[in-house]
N, C-alpha and C positions, 0 to 999 in steps of 0.2 A: 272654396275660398280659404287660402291657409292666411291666418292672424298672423301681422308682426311680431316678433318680440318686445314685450313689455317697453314703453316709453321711447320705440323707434320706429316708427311709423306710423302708418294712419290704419282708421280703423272708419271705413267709406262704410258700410253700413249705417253707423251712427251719421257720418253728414247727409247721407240721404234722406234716414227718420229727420231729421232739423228742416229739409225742405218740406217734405211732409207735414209737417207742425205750422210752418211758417204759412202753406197756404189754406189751415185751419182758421189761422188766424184772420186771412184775410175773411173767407167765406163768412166769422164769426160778426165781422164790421160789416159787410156789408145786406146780413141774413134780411136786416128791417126791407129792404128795397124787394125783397124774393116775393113775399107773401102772396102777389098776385100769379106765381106763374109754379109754385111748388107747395104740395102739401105741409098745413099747420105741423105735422110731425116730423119731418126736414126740416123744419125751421127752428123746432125746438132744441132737435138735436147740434144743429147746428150753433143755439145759444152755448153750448160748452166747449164751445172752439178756445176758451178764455185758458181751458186747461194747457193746451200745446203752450204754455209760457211756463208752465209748473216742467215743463217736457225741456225745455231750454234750460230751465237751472239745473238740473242733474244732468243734462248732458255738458255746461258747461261745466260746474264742479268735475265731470270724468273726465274728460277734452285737460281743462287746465291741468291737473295730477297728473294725467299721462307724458304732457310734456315739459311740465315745468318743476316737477315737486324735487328729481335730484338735483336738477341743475340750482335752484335754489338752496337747496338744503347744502349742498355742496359746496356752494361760490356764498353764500352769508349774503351779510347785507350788498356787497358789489354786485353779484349778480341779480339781486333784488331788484336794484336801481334799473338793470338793462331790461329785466324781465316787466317793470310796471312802463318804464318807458314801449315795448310791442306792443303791449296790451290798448294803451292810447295810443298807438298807431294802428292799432284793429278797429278800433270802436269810434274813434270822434272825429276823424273830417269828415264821413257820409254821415255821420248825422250834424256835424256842422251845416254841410249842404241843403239838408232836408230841410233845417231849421230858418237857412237863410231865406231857402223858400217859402216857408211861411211866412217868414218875416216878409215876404214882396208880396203873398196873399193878403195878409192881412192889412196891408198898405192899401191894397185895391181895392178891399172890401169899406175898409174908412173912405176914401176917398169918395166910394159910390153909397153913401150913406146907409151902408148896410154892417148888422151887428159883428160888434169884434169882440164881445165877451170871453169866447174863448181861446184870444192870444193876448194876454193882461202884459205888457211891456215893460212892467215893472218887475217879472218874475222870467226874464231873459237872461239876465246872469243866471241865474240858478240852473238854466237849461242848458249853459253853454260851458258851465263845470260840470254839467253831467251828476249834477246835486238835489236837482228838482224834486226827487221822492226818497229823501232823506228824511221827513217829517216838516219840511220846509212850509209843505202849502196844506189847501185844503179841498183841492180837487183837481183832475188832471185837463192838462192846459196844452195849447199849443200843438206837437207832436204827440198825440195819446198813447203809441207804442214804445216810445221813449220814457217810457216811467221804468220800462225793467231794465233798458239801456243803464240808467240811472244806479238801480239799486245792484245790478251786476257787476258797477264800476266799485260799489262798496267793497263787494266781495272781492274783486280785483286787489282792490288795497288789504283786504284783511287775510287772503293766502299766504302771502309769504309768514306770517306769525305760526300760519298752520304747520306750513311744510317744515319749519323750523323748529316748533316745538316736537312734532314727532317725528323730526330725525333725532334728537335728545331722548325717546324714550327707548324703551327695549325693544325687540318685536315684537308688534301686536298679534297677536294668533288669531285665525278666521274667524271662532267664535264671539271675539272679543269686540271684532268689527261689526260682526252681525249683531252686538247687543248697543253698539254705537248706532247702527243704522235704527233699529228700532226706536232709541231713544232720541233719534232726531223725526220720526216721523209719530213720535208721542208728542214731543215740541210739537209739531207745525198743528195737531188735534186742537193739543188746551191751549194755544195762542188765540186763534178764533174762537173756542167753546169761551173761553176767560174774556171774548169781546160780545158772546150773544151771537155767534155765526157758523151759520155750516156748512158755508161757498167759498170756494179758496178764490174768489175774485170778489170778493167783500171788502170793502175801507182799502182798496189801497194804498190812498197817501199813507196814511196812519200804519198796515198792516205791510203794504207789500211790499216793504224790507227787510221785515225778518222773514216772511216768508221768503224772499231769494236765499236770503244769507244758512238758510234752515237746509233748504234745499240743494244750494251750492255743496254746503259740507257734506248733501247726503251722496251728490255725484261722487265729492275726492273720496269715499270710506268706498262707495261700489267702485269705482278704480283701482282700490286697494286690495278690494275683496279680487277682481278680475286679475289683478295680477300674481296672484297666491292661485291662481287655478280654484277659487273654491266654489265648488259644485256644478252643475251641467247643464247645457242650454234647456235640455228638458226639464230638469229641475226649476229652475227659477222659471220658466213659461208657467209650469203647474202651478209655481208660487203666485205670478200674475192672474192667471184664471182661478186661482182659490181666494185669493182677497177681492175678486171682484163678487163673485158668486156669496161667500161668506159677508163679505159687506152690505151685501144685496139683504141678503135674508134676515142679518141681524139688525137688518136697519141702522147701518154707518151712518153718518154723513160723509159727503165726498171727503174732507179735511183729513179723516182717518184713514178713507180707502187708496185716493190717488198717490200719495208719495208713495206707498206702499207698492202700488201698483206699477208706478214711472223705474222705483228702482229695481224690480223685477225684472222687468221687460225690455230693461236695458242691459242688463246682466245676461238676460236669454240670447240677445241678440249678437252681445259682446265675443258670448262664447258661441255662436251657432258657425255651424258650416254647411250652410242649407240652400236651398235654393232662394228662398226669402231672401238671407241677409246678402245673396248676391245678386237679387234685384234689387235691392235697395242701393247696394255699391257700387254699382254700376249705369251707365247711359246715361238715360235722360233724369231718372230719378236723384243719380249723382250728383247731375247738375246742379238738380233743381236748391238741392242741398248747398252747392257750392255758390249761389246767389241770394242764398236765404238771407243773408243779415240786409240786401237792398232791395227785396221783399216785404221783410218785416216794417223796416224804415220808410217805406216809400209808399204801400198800398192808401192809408189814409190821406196821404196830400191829394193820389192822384185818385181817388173815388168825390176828396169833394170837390176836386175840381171837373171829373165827368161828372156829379150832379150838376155845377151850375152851369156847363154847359150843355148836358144835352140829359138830360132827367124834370121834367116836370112837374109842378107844385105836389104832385102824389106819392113823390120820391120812388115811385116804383120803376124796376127795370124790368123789363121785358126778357125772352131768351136771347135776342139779337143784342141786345143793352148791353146783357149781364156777360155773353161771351165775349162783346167790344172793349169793354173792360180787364174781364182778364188775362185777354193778349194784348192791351194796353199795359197791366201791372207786371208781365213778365219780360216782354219787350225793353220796356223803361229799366228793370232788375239787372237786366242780363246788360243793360248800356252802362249803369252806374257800376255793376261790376269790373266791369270792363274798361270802363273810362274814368272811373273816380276812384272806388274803391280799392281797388287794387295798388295801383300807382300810386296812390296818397301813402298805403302803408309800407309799400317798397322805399318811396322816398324819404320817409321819416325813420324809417330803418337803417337807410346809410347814414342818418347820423348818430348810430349808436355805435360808439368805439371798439367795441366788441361783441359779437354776436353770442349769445345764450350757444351752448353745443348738445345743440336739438338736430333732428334727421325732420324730414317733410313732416306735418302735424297734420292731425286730424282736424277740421275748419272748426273755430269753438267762435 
């Protein structure tokens, strides 16, 4: 697999890893129901499926820098304006949709005099600016995977400052980047250490903003670094398997080891021309990548609504359940792609009077 040139084209590897991640994500909501049909240690592991969101923010931070940083830097605030206008045409009418649906769950659920604590209707706006885990509330409500939706939409707003202030500086040389990446994954350590935590899925209302916005920047600096050619997919693989193993033994906690690890192993991947990064760029795995965001949005409405129809006071799923399920959450992925998502963002796009002069993007 020969790579684009820099900021013209896609890089299908990387959307492949996102669908990858996105059905860690689901396995991770749904692990409580497994207990009776997979070993306690599958389940455990499976409790750190929370990471593949840490996996999302670096790859968004690269995704956005690959196709957005000159056109921004280049077009000023005008093209800012077009560039935040796609971006809320990528991200908010499927989760508009998800939400409306809740919103007619949670109707149902009132209706039949069953609890609605976690869809408070006072904190509907907040969800429908895409604001909700701004520091707003004080636990997550409604759509539960939409809290990173939220703090993504931040960082949406706060790139263009980025790309703008460092098209103003000189060029940065590789190791200056690499002492940038460091220092933002010494951030993301003492943010948690300085709240008492050593799980990067700790306080999210409270935390997991900076932890996107941390992370977001550490994608655009490995975007930066991958477009400088610096260093080799084996290189940064070894670098991936050396802060896993060194984390290990030194007794890290995750906070220190995974961003270190996420921006490694995307850098490997970035540069690799292997047979991996072209499984991953290719088929079914491509796909699965290219339906990730109505994966991510969509698995929790339609798990609890397969409990309350066909899961019993035990909430456990059976192997027949659990596979009903998710060719139910890929099924439904692959419609909302196809019938909602897509279309929404094409539509809201003709009304942008001029297009950004970007070539096909990598799916962010």
């Amino acid at each position: 697999m020969s790579f684009p040139e820099p900021g013209t084209g896609r890089l299908d590897a990387l959307t492949g890893l996102r669908g990858i991640a996105a059905w860690l994500v689901v396995l991770y909501h749904v692990r409580p129901s497994l207990t009776g049909i997979v070993p306690g240690a599958v389940v455990e592991g499976l409790g750190k499926g929370y990471l593949a969101v840490d996996v999302f923010f670096v790859l968004s931070g690269f995704v956005i820098w690959l196709n957005y940083a000159d056109s921004v830097a280049s077009g000023g605030w005008a093209a800012t304006g077009r560039y935040l206008w796609r971006r809320f045409a990528r991200v908010w009418p499927l989760h508009a949709v998800i939400l409306a649906a809740f919103v007619a769950l949670a109707v149902g659920l009132w209706a039949t005099g069953r609890d609605t604590s976690a869809y408070p209707f006072a904190e509907l706006p907040l969800h429908l600016l895409m604001i909700q885990n701004w520091g707003f509330t004080e636990a997550l409500t409604w759509n539960d995977p939409a809290w990173s939706i939220s703090t993504e939409f931040a960082a949406y707003l706060l790139f263009p400052l980025l790309a703008l202030t460092a098209a103003r500086l000189p060029r940065v040389s590789p190791l200056t980047l690499l002492g940038i990446a460091g220092l933002l994954c010494i951030a993301v350590w003492a943010l948690f250490a300085a709240n008492g935590h050593a799980l990067l899925g700790a306080d999210i209302p409270r935390l997991g903003l900076w932890r996107c916005l941390a992370e977001f920047a550490l994608g655009c600096t490995a975007c930066a670094l991958w477009r400088r050619s610096a260093g080799t997919a084996a290189g940064w693989l070894g670098c991936a398997l050396g802060w896993i193993a060194g984390g290990l033994a030194l007794g890290w906690p995750e906070t220190a080891i995974v961003p270190l690890v996420v921006i490694s192993a995307i850098l490997a991947l970035a540069l690799a021309d292997g047979p991996v990064s072209r499984r991953l760029g290719s088929g079914f795995v491509l796909w699965l990548g290219e339906i990730s965001y109505s994966t991510y949005l969509s698995h929790v409405l339609l798990f609890t609504l397969f409990k309350l129809a066909f899961v019993g006071p035990d909430l456990q799923l059976g192997w027949l359940g659990l596979v009903a399920y998710l060719a139910l959450v890929l099924a439904v992925s692959a419609a909302l792609y196809r019938w909602v998502e897509r279309p929404a963002q094409r539509a809201l796009n003709r009304l942008v009077p001029a297009r950004l002069p970007t070539a096909p993007q990598a799916s962010a």
